[in-house]
C-alpha positions, 0 to 999 in steps of 0.5 A: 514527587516532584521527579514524578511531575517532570517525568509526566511533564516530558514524557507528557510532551513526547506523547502528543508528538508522537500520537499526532504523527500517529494519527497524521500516518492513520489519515493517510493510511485510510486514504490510501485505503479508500482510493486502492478500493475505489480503484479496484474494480477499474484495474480489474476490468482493465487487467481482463480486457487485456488478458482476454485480449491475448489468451481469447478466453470465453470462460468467465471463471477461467478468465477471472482466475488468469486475471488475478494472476496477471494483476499479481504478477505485474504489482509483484513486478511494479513493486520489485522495480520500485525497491530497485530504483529507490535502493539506498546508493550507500548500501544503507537499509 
């Protein structure tokens, strides 16, 4: 019986430390989140001006589509430079 209290005890410990760091990473999760969304419209408005800019694209569907793609394949870009420029100089993961 008294193991058993020690474990509880310990493990007890471990437990809050990692359910605060859990919900310390949900926080900021969900305010990741709520700015990417607040965010998302703007970047879409922004990415169709520039897209209509250089193609003169008068539908609007045709225009959204290759807004899309033009949203993705810059994010895709921005996301492969940033693991470049932050890639471990030790070769290590």
């Amino acid at each position: 019986m008294g193991r058993g209290l020690l474990d509880f005890i310990i493990h007890g410990r471990n437990f809050r430390r990692d359910f605060r760091h859990q919900l310390k990473t949900l926080v900021v999760v969900g305010a990741g989140f709520t700015i990417a969304f607040t965010w998302r419209q703007t970047i879409f408005d922004v990415s169709k001006r520039i897209v209509q800019f250089a193609t003169n694209i008068k539908d609007s569907s045709i225009l959204s589509i290759a807004t899309s793609i033009f949203t993705t394949l810059f994010s895709l870009l921005l996301v492969l430079l940033i693991i470049y420029f932050l890639k471990d100089p030790n070769g290590n993961d």
